[in-house]
C-alpha positions as CSV (number, residue, x, y, z in Angstrom):
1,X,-15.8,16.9,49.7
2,X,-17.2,17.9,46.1
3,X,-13.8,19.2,45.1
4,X,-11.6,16.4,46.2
5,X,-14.0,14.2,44.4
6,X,-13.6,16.2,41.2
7,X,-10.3,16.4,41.8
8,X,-9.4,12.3,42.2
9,X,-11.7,11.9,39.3
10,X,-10.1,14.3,37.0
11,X,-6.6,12.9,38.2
12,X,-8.0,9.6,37.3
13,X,-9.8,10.4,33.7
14,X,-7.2,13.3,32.7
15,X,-3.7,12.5,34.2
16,X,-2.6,9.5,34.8
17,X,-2.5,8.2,31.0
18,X,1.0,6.8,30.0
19,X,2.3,9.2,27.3
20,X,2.6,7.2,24.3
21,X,5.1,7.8,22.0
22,X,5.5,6.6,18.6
23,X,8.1,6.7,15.9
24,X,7.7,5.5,12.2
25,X,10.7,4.1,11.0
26,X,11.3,3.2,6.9
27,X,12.8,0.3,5.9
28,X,13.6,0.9,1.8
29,X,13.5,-1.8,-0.6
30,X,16.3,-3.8,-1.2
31,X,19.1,-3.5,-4.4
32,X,17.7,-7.0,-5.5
33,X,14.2,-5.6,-5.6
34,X,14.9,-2.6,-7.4
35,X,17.1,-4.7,-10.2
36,X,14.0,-7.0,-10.5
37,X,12.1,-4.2,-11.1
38,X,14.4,-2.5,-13.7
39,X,14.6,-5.6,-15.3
40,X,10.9,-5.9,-15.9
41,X,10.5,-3.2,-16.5
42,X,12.6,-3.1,-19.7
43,X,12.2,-6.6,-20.5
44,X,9.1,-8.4,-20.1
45,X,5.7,-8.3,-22.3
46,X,3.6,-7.1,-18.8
47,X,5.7,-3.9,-18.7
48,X,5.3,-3.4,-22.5
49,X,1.3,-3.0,-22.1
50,X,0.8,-2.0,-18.4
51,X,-0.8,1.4,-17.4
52,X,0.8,1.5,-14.6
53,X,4.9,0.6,-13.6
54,X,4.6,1.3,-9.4
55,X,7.9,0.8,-7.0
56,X,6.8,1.1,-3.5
57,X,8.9,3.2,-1.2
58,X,7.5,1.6,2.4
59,X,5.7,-1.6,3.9
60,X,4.4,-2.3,7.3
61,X,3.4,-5.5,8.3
62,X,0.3,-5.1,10.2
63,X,-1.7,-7.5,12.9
64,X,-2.1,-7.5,16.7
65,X,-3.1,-3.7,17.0
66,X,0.3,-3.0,15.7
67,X,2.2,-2.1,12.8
68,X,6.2,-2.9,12.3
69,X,7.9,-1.6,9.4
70,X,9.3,-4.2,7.4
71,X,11.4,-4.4,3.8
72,X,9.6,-4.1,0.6
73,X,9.0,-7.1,-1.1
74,X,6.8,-6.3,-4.2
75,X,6.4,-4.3,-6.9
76,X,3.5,-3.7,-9.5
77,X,2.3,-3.0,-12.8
78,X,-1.6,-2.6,-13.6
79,X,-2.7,-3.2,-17.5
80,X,-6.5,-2.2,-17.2
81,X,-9.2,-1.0,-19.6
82,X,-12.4,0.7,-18.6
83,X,-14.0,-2.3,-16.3
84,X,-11.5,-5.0,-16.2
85,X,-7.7,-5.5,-16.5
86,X,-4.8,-7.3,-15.2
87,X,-2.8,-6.5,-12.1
88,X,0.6,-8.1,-11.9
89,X,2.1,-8.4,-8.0
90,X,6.0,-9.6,-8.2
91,X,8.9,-10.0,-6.5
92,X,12.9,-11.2,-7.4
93,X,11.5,-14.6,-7.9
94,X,8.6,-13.2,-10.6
95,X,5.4,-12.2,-10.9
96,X,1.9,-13.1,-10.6
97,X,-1.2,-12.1,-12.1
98,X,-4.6,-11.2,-11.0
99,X,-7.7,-10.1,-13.3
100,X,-9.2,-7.1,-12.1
101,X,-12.4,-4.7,-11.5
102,X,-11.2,-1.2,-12.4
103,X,-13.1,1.3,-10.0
104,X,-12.7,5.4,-10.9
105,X,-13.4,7.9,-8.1
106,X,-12.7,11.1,-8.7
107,X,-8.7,11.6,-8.6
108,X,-8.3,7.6,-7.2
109,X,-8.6,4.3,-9.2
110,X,-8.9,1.4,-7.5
111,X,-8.3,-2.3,-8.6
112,X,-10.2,-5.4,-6.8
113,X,-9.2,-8.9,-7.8
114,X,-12.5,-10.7,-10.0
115,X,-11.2,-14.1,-7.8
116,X,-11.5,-12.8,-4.3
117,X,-8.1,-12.8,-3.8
118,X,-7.9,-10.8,-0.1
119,X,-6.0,-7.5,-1.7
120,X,-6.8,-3.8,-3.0
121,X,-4.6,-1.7,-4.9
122,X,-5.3,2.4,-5.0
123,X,-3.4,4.9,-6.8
124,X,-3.7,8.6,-6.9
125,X,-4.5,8.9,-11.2
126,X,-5.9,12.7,-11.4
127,X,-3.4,15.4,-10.5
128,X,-5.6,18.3,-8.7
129,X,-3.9,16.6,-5.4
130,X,-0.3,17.1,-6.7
131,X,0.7,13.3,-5.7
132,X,-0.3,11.8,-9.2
133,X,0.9,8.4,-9.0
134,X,0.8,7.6,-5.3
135,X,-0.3,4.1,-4.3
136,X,-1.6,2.2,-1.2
137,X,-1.2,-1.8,-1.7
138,X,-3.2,-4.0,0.7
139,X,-3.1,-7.5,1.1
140,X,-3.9,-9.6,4.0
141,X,-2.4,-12.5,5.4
142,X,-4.9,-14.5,7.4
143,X,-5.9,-11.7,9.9
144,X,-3.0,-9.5,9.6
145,X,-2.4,-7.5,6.7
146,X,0.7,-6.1,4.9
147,X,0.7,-2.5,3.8
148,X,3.1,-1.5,1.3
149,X,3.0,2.2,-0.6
150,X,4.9,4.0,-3.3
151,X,4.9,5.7,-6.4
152,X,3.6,4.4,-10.1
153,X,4.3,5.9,-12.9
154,X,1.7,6.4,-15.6
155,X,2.9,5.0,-19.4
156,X,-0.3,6.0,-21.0
């Protein structure tokens, strides 16, 4: 009786789980994006003293327990000094800007907006990892949040 006990129990703990299986798809920004980005890039006064110029390569839009991948929308550049700076978030219709605390761990800086804007930005700025440059943007959207990641380069 023992055995058929463990047996139904281990059938019931071990075996009958649905196999989940999960694919991550990327959706890359669009050619309107990456012109808006070249543009500012070469043309505007926030490019000309920004630290960091970052194009992201994914974005998933995040709520429910889920994730879905979804189309770049934004792209970034960081001016920053050794406690505060300015982190601009645009699109193709412009930018905006946000003052910012400037936070240094070890190879990561991170940027939190003074205004309590709900949004973090991260970026990989030593290079013992080998992914100088790397970023992680979050921002939330009432209790969902959108994701988006790329690479920055570093103008100073």
């Amino acid at each position: 009786m023992l055995v058929i006990l463990l047996g139904i129990f281990s059938y019931i703990a071990f075996g009958n789980k649905e196999k989940v299986q999960t694919t991550t798809v990327i959706i890359p920004p669009t050619e309107s994006l990456r012109i808006a980005y070249e543009e500012s890039s070469q043309h505007s006064a926030m490019a000309d003293i920004a630290e960091l110029s970052c194009f992201p390569t994914s974005r998933f839009d995040c709520g429910g327990g889920s994730c879905t991948a979804s189309t770049p929308a934004t792209y970034y550049f960081v001016d920053y000094g050794t406690e505060s700076g300015t982190y601009f978030r645009c699109d193709t219709k412009g930018c905006d800007s946000y003052p910012v605390e400037v936070h240094i761990s070890g190879e990561f800086t991170q940027f939190t907006p003074l205004q309590g804007q709900a949004m973090m930005f991260k970026v990989v700025t030593g290079d013992a990892l080998g992914d100088k440059g790397e970023f992680v943007d979050i921002a939330t959207l009432g209790t969902g949040a959108i994701v988006s990641s790329g690479k920055c380069e570093m103008a100073k």
